[in-house]
DSSP file (Angstrom, degrees, kcal/mol; ACC not computed):
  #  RESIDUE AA STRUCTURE BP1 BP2  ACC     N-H-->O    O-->H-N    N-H-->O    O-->H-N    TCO  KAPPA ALPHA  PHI   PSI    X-CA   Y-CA   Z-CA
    1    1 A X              0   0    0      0, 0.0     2,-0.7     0, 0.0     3,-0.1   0.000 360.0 360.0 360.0 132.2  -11.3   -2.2   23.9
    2    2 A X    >   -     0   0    0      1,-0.2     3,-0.6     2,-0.0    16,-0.2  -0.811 360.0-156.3 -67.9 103.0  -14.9   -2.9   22.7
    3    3 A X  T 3  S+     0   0    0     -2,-0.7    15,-0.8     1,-0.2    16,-0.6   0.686  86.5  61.4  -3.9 -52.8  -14.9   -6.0   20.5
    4    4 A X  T 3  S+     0   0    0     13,-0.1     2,-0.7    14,-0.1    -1,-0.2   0.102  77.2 104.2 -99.4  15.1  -18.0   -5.0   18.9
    5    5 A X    <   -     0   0    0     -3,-0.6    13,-1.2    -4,-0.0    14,-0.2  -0.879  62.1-138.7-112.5 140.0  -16.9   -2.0   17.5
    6    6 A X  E     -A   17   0A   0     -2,-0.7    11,-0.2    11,-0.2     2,-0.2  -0.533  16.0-170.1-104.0 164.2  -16.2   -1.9   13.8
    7    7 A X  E     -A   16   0A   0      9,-2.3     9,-2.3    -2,-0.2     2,-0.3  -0.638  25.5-122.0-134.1 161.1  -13.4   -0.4   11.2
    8    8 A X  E     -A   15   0A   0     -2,-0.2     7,-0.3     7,-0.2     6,-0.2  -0.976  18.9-123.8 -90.9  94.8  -13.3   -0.2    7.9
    9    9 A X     >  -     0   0    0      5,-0.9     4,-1.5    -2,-0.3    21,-0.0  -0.175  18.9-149.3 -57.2 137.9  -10.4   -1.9    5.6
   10   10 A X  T  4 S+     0   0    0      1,-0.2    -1,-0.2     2,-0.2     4,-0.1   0.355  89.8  63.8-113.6   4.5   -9.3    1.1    3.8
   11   11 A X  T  4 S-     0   0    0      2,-0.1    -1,-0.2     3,-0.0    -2,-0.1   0.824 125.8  -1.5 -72.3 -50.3   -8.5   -1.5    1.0
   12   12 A X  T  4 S-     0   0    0      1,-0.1     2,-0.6     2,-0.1    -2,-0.2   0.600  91.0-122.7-116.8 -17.1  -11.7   -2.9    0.1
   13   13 A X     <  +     0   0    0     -4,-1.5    -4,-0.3     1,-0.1    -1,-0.1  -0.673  55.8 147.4 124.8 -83.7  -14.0   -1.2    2.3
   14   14 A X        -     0   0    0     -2,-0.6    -5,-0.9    -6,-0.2     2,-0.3   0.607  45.8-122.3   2.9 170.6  -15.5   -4.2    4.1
   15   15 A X  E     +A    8   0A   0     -7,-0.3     2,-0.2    -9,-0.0    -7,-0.2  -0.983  36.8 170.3-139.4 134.9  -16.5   -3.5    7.9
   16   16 A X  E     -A    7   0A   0     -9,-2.3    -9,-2.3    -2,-0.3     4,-0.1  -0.919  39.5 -81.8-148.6 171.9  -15.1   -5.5   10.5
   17   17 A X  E     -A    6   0A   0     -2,-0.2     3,-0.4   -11,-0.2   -11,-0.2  -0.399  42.5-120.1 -88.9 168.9  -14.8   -5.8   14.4
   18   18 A X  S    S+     0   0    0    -13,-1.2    -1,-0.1   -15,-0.8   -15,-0.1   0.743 108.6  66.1 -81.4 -29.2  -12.0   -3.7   15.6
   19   19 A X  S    S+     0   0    0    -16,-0.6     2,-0.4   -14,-0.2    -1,-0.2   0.416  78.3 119.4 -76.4  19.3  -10.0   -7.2   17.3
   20   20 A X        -     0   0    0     -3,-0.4    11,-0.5     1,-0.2     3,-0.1  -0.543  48.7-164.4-100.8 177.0   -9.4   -8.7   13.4
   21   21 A X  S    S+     0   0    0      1,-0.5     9,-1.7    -2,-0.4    10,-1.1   0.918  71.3  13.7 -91.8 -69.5   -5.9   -9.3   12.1
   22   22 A X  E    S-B   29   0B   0      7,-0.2     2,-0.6     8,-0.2    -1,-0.5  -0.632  80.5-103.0-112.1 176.7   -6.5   -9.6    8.7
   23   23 A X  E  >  -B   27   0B   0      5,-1.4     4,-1.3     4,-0.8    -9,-0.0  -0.735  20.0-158.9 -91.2 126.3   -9.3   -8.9    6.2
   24   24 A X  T  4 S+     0   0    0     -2,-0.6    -1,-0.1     1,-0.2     4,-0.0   0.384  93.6  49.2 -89.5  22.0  -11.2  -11.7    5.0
   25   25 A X  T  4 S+     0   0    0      3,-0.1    -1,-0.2   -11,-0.0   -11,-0.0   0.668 135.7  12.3-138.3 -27.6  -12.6  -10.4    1.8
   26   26 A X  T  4 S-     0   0    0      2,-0.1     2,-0.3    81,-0.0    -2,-0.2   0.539  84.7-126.0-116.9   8.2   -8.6   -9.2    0.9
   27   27 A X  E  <  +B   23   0B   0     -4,-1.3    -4,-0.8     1,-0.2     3,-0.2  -0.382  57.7 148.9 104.7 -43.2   -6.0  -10.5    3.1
   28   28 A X  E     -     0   0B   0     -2,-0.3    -5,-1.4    -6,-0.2     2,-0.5   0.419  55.8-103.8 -33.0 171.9   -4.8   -7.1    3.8
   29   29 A X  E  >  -B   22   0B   0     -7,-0.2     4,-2.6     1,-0.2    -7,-0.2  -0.946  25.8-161.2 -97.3 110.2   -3.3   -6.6    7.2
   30   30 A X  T  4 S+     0   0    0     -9,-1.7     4,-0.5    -2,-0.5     3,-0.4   0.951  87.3  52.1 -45.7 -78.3   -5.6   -4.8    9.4
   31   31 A X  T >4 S+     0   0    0    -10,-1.1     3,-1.0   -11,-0.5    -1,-0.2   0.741 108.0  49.2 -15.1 -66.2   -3.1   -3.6   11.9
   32   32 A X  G >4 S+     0   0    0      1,-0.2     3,-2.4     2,-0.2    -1,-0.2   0.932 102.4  62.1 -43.7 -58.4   -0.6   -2.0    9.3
   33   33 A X  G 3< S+     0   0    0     -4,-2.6    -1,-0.2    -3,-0.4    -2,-0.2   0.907 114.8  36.0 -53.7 -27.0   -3.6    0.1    7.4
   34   34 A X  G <  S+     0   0    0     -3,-1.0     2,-0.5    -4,-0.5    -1,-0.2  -0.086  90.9 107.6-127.2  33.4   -4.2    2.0   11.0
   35   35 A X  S X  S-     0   0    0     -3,-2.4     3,-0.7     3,-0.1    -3,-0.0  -0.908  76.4-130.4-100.6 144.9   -0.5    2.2   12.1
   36   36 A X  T 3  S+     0   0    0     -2,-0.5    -1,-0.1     1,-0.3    34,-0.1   0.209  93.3  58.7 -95.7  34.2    0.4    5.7   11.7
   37   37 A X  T 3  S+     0   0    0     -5,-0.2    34,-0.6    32,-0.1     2,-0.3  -0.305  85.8  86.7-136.1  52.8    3.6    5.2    9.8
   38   38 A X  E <   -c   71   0C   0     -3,-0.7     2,-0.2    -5,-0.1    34,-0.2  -0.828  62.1-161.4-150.0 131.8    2.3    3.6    7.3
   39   39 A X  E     -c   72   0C   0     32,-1.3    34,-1.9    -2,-0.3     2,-0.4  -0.644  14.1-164.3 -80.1 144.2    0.6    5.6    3.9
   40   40 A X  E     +c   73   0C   0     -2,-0.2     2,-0.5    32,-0.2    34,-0.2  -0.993  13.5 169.8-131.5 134.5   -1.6    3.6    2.0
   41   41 A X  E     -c   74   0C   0     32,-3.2    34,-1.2    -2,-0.4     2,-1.1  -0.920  25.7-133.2-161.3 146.3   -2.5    4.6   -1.2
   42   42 A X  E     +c   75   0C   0     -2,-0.5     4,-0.4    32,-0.2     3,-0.4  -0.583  25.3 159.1-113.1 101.2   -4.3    3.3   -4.5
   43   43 A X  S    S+     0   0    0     32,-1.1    10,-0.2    -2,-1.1    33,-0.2   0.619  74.3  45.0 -80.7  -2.8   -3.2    3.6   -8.1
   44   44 A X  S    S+     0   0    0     31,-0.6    -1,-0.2     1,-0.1    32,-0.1  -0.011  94.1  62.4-134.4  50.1   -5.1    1.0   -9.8
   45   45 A X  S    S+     0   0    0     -3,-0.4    -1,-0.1    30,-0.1    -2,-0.1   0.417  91.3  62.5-133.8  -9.2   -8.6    0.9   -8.9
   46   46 A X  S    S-     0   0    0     -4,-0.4    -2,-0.1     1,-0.1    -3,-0.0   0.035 119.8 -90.6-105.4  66.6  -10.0    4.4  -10.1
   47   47 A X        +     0   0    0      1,-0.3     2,-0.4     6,-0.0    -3,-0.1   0.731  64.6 169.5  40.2  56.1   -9.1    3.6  -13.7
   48   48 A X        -     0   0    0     -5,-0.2    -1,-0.3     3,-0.0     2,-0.1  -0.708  37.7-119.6-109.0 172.2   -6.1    4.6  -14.5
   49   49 A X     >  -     0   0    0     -2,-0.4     4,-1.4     1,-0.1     3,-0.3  -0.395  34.4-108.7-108.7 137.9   -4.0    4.2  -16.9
   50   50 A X  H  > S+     0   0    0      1,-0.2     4,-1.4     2,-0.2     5,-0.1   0.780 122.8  48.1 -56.5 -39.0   -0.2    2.3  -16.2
   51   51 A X  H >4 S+     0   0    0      2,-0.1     3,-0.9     3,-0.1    -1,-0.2   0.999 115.2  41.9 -81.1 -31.5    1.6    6.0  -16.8
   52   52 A X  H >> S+     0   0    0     -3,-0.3     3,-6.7     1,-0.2     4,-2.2   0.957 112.8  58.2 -49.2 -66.7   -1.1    8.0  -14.1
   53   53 A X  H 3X S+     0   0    0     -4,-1.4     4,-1.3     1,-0.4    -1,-0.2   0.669 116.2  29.3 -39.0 -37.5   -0.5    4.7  -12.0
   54   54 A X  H <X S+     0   0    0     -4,-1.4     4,-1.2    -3,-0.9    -1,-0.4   0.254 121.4  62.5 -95.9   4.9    3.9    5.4  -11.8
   55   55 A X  H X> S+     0   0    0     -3,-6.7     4,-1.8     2,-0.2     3,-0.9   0.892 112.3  25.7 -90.2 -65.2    2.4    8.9  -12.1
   56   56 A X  H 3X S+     0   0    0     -4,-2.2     4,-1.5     1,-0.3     5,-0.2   0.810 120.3  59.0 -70.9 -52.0    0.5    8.6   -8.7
   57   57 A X  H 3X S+     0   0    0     -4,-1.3     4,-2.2    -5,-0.3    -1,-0.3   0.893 107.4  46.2 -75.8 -61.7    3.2    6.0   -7.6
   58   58 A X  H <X S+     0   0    0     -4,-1.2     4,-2.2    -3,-0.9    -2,-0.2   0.973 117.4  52.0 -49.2 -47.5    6.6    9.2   -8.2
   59   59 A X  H  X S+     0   0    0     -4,-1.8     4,-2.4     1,-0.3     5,-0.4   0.781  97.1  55.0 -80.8 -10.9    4.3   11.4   -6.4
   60   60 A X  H  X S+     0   0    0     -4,-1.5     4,-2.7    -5,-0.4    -1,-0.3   0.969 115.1  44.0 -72.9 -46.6    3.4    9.7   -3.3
   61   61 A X  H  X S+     0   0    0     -4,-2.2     4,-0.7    -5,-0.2    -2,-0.2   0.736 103.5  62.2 -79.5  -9.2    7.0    9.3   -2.6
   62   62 A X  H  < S+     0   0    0     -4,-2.2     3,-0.4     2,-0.2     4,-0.2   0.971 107.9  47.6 -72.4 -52.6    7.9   12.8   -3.5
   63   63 A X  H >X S+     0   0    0     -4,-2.4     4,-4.4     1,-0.2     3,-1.9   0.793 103.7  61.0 -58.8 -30.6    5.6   13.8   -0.7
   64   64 A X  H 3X S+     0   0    0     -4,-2.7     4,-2.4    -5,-0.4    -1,-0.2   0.920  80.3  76.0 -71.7 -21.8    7.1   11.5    1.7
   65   65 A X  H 3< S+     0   0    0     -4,-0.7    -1,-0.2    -3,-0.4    -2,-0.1   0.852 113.1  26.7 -52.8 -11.6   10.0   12.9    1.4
   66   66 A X  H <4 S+     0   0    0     -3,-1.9    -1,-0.2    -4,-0.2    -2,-0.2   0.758 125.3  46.7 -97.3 -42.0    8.1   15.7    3.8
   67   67 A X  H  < S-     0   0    0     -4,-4.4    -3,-0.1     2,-0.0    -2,-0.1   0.920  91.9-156.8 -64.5 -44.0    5.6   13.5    5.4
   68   68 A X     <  -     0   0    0     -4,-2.4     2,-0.4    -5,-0.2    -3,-0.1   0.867  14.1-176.2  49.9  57.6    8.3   10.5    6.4
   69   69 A X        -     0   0    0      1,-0.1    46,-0.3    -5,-0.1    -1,-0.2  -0.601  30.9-131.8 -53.1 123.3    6.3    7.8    6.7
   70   70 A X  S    S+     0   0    0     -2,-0.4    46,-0.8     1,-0.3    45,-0.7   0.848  88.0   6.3 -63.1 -44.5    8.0    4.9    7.8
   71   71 A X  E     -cD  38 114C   0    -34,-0.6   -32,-1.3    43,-0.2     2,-0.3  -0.913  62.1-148.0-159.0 128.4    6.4    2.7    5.1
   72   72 A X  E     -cD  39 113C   0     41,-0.6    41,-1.1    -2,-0.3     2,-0.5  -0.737   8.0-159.9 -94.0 133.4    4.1    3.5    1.9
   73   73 A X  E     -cD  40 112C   0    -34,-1.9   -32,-3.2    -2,-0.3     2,-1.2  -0.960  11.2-163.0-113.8 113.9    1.4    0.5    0.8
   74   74 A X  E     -cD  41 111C   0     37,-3.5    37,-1.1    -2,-0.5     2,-0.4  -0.771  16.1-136.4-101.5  99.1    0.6    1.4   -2.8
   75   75 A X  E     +cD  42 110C   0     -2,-1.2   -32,-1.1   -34,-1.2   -31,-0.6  -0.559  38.1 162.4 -58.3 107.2   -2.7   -0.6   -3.6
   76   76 A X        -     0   0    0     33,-1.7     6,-0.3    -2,-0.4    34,-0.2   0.518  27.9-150.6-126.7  -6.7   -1.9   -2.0   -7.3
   77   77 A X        -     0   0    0     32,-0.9    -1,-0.3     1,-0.2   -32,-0.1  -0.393  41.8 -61.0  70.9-137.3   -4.5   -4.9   -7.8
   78   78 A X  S    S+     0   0    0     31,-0.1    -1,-0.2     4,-0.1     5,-0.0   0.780 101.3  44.7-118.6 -38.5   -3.3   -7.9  -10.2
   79   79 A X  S  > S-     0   0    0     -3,-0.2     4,-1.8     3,-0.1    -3,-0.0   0.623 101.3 -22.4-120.7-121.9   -2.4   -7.2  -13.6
   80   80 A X  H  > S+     0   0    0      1,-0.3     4,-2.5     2,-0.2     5,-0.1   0.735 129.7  47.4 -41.5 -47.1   -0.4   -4.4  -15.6
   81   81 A X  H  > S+     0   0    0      2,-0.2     4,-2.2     1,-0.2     5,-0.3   0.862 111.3  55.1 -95.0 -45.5   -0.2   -1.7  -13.7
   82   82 A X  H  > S+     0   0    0     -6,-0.3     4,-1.1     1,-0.2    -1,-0.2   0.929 113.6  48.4 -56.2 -38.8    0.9   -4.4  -10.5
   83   83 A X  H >X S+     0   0    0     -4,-1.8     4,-1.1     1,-0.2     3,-0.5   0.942 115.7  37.9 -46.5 -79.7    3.8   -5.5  -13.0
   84   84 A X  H 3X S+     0   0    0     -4,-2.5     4,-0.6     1,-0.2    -1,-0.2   0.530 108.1  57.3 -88.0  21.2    5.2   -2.3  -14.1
   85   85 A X  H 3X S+     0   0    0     -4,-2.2     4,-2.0    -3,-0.2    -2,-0.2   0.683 107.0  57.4 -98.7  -3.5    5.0   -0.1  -10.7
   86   86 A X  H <X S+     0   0    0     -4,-1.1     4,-2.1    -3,-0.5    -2,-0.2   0.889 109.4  43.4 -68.5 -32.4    7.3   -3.2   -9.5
   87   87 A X  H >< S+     0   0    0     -4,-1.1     3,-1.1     2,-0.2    -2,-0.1   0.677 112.8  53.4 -61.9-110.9    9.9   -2.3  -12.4
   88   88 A X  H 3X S+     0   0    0     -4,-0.6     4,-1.2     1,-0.3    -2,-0.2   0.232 114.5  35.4  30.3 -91.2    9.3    0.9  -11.3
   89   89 A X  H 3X S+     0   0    0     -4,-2.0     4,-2.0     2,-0.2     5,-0.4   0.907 108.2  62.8 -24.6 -81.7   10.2    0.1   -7.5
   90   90 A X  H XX S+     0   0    0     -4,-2.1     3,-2.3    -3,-1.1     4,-0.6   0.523 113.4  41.9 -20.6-109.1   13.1   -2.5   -8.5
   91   91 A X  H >> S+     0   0    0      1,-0.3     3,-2.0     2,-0.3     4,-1.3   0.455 111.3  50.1  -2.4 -80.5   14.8    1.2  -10.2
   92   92 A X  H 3<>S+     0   0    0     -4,-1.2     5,-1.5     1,-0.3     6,-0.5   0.702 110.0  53.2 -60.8 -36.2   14.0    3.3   -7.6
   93   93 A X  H X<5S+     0   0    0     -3,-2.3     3,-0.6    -4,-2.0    -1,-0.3   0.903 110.6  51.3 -34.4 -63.1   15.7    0.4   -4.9
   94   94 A X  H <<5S+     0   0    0     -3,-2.0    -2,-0.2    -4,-0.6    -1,-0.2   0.820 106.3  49.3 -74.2 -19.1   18.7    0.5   -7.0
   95   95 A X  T 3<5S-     0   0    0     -4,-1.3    -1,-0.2    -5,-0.2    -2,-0.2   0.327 113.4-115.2 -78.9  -7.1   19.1    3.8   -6.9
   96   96 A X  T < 5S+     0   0    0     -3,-0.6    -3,-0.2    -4,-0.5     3,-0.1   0.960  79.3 122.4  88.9  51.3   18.7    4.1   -3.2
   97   97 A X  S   <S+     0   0    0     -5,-1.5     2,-0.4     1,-0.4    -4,-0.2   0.576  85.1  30.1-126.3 -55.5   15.1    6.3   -3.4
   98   98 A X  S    S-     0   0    0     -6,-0.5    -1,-0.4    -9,-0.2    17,-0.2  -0.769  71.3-143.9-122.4 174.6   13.8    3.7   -1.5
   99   99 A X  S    S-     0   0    0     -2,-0.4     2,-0.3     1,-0.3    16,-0.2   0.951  74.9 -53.1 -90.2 -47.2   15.0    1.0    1.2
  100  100 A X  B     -E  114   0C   0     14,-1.0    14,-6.1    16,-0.1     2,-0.3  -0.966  44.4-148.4-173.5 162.5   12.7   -2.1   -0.1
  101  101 A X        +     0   0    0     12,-0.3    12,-0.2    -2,-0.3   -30,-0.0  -0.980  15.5 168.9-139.6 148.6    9.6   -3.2   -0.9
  102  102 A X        -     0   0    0     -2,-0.3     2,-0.3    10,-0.0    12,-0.0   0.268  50.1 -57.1 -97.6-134.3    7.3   -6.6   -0.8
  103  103 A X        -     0   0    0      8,-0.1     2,-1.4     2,-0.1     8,-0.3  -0.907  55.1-119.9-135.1 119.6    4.2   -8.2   -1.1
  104  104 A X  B >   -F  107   0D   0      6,-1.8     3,-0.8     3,-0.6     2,-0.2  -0.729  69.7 -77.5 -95.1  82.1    1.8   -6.4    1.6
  105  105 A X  T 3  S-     0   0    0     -2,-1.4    -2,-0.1     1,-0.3   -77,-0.1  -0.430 101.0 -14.2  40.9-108.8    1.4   -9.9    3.2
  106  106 A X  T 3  S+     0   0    0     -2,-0.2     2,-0.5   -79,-0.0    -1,-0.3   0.148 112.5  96.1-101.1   7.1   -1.0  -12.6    1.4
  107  107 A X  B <   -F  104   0D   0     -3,-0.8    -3,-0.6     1,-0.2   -78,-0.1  -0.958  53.2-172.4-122.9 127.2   -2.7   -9.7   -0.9
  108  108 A X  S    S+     0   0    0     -2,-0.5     2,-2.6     1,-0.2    -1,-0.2   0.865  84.1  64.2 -72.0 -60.6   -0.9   -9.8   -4.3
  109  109 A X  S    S+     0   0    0     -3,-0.1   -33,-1.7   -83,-0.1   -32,-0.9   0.167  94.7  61.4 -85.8  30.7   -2.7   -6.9   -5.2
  110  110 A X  E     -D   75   0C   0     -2,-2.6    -6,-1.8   -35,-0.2     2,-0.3  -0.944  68.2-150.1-154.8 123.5   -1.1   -4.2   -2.3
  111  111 A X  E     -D   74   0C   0    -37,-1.1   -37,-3.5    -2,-0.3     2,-0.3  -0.876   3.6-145.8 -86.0 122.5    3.0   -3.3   -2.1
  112  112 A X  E     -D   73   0C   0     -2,-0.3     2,-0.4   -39,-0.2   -39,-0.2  -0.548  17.0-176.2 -79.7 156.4    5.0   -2.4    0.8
  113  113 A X  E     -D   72   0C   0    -41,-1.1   -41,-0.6    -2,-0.3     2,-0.5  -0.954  16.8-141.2-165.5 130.9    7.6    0.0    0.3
  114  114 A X  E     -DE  71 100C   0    -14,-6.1   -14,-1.0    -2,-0.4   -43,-0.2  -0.825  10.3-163.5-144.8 118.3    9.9    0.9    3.0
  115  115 A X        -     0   0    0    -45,-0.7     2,-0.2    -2,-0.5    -1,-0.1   0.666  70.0  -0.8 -62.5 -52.6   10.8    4.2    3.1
  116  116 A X              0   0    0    -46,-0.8   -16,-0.1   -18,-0.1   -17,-0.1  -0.799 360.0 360.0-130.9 172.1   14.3    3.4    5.8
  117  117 A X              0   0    0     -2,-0.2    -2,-0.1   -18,-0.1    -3,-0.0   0.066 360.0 360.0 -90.8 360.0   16.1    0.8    7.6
């Protein structure tokens, strides 16, 4: 593997050599964004609103039910939106829609959700 070849973090953008772990400019975990069971996708950075955000949030998982992705990372940044698409999660958990979700390592602002066991 070439060291000196760079990726993109498909959270923040930033460009980085291909050997890094995490992202230094958001924590994410490099690895995870380019595993191919895992979705990543962002409800709160092109300015939407808390219901588009659970909007965006129902439909990603409606589609997994086709795609099957092992584990969805739903990009929620800090504040409202991060708050209620965890209620949101918490529900869908008890109602057995999804297996679990976390904290997408050391960045607050990115949810794991995992899809099975």
């Amino acid at each position: 593997m070439d060291k000196r070849k760079k990726i993109l973090c498909q959270f923040c953008g930033m460009s980085l050599f291909n050997t890094s772990k995490t992202c230094p400019k958001c924590d994410s975990d490099i690895e995870d964004q380019y595993h191919s069971t895992t979705l990543t996708v962002d409800v709160a950075h092109n300015k939407e609103t808390v219901k588009q955000a659970i909007e965006k949030l129902y439909q990603v998982i409606e589609t997994n039910q086709i795609m099957k992705h092992r584990q969805i990372r739903i990009i929620v940044g800090s504040k409202m939106i991060r708050e209620e698409v965890m209620n949101e999660l918490e529900a869908l958990k008890r109602g057995k829609a999804i297996f679990d979700f976390g904290l997408d390592g050391k960045n607050s602002g990115a949810l794991l959700i995992r899809m099975e066991n």
